[in-house]
Residue frames as a rotation matrix with the C-alpha (Angstrom) as fourth column:
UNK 1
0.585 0.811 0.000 0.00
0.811 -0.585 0.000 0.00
0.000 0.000 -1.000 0.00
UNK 2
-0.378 -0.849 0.368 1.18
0.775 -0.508 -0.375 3.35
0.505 0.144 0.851 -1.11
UNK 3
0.245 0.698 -0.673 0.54
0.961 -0.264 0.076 6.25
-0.125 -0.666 -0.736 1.33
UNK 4
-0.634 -0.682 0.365 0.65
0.765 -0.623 0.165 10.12
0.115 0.384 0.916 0.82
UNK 5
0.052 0.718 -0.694 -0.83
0.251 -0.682 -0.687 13.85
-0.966 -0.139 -0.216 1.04
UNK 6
-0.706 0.168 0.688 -2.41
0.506 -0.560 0.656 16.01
0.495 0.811 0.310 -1.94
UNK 7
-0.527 0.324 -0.786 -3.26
0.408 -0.715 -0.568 19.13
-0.746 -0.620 0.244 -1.58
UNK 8
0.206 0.899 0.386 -5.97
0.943 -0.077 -0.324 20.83
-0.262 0.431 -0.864 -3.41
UNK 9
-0.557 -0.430 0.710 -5.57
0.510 -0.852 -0.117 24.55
0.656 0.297 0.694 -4.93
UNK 10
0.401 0.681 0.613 -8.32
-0.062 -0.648 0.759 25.38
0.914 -0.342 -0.217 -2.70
UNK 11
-0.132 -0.380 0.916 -6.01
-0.885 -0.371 -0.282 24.52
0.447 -0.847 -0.287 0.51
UNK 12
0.672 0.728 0.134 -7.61
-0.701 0.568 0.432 21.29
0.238 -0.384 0.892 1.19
UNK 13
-0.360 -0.884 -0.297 -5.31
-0.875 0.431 -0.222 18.76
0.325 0.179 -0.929 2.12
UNK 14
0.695 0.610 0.380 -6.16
-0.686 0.721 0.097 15.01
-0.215 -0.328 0.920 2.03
UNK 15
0.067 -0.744 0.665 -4.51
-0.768 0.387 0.510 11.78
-0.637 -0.545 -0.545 2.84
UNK 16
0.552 0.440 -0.708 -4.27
-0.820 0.439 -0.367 9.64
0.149 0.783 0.603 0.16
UNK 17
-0.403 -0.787 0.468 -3.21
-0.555 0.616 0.559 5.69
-0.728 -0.035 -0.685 -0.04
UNK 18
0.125 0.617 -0.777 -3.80
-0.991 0.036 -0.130 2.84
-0.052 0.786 0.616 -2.52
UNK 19
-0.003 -0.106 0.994 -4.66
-0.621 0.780 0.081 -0.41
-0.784 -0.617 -0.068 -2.55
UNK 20
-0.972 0.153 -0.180 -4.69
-0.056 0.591 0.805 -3.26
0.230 0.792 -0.566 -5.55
UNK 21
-0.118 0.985 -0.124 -8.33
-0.969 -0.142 -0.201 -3.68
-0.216 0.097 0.972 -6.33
UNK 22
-0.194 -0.204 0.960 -9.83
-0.004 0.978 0.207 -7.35
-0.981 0.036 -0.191 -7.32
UNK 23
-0.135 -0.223 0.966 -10.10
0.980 0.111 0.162 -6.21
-0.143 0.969 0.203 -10.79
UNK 24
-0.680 -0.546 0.489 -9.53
0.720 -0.622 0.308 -2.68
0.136 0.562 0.816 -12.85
UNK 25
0.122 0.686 -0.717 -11.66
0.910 -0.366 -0.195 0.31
-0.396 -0.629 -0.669 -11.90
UNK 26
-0.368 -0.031 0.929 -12.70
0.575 -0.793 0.201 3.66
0.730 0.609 0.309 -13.76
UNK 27
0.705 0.702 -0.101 -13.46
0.672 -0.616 0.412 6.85
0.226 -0.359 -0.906 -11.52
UNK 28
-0.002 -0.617 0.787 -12.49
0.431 -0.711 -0.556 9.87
0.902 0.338 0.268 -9.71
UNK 29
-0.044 0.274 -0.961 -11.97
0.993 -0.092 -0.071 11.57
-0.108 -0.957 -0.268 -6.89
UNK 30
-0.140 -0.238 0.961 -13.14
0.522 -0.843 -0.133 15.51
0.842 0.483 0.242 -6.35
UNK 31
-0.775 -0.601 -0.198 -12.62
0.371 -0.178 -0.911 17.60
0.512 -0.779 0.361 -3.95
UNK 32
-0.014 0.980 -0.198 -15.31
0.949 0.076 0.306 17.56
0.315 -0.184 -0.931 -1.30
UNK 33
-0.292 -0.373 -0.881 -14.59
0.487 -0.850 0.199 21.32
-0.823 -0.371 0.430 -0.40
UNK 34
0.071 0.361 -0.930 -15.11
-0.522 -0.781 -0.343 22.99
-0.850 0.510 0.133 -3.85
UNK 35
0.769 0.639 0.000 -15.60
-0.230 0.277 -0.933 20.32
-0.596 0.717 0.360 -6.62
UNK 36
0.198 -0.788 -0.583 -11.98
-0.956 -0.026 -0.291 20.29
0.214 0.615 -0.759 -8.42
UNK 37
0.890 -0.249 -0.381 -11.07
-0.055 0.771 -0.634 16.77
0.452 0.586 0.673 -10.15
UNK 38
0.584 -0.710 0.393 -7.78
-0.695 -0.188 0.694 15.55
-0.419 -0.679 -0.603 -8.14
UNK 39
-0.667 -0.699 0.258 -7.57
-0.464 0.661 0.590 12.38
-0.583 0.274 -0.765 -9.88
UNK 40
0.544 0.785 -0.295 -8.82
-0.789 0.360 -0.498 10.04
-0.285 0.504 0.815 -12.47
UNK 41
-0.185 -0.529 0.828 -8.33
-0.644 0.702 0.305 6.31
-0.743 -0.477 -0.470 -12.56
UNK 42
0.851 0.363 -0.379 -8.60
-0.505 0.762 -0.405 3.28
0.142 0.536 0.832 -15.03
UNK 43
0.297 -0.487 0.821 -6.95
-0.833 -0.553 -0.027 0.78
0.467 -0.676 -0.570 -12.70
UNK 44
0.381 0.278 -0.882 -6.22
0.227 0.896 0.381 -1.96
0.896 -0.345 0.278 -10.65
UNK 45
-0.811 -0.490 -0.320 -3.99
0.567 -0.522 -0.637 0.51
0.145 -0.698 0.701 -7.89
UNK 46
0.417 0.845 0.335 -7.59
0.619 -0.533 0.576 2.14
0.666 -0.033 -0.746 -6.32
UNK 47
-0.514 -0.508 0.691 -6.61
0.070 -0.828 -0.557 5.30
0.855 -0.238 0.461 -5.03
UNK 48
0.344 0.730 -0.590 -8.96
0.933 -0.196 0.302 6.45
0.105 -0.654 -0.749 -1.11
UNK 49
-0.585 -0.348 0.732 -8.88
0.323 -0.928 -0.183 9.52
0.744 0.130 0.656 -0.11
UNK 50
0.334 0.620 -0.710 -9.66
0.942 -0.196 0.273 11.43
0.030 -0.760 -0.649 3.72
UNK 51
0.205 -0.100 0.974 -9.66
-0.107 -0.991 -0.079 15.09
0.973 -0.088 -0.214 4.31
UNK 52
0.089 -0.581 -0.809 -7.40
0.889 0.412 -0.198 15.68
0.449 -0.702 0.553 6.88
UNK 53
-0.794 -0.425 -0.435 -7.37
0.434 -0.897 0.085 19.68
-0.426 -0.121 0.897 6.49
UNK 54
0.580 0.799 0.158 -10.28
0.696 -0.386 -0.605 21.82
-0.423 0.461 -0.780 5.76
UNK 55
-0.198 -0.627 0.753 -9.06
0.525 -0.717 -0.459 24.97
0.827 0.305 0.472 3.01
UNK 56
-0.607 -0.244 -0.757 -7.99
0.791 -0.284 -0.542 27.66
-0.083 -0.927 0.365 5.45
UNK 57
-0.960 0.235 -0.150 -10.34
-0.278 -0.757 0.591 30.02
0.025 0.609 0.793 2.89
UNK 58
-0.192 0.899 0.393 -14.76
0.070 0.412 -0.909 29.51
-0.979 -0.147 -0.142 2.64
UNK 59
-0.996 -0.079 -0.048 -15.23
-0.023 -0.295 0.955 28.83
-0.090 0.952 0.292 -0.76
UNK 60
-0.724 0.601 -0.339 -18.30
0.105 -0.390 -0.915 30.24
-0.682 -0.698 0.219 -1.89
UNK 61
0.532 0.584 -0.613 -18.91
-0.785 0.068 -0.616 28.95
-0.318 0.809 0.495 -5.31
UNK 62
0.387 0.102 0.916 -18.20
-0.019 0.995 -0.103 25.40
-0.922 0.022 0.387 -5.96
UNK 63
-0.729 -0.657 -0.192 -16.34
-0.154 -0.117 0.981 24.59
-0.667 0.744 -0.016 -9.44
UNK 64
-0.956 0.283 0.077 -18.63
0.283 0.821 0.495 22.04
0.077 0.496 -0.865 -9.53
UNK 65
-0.421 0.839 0.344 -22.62
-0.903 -0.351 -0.249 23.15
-0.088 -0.415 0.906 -9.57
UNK 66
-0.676 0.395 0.622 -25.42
-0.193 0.719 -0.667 20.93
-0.711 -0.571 -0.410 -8.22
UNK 67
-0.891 0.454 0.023 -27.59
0.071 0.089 0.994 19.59
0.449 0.887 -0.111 -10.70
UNK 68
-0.831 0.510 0.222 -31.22
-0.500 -0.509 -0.701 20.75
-0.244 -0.693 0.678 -10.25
């Protein structure tokens, strides 16, 4: 298992590790703070990801909008 931080441009900062999956896997992970794409996978090495750090900033418009 590989273990590490990534930070976000918004400040976030999250712990990341990865495990072999039991077979290949397509997705992403986006920041749960304001919506920005950190990674994208097409795998068997699945990436997790915990917020460890909130941004030190309130972001007040999402990258990402909510669908209505």
């Amino acid at each position: 298992m590989t273990e590490k931080q990534r930070q976000c441009r918004c400040g976030a900062i999250y712990h990341r590790t990865e495990a072999m999956a039991p077979s290949r896997e397509i997705d992403s992970f986006e920041c749960t703070a304001c919506g920005v794409t950190l990674e994208k996978w097409d795998t068997a090495w699945v990436p997790t990801y915990r917020l460890i750090a909130e941004p030190a900033i309130e972001i007040t418009e999402p990258a990402i909008k909510p669908e209505k």
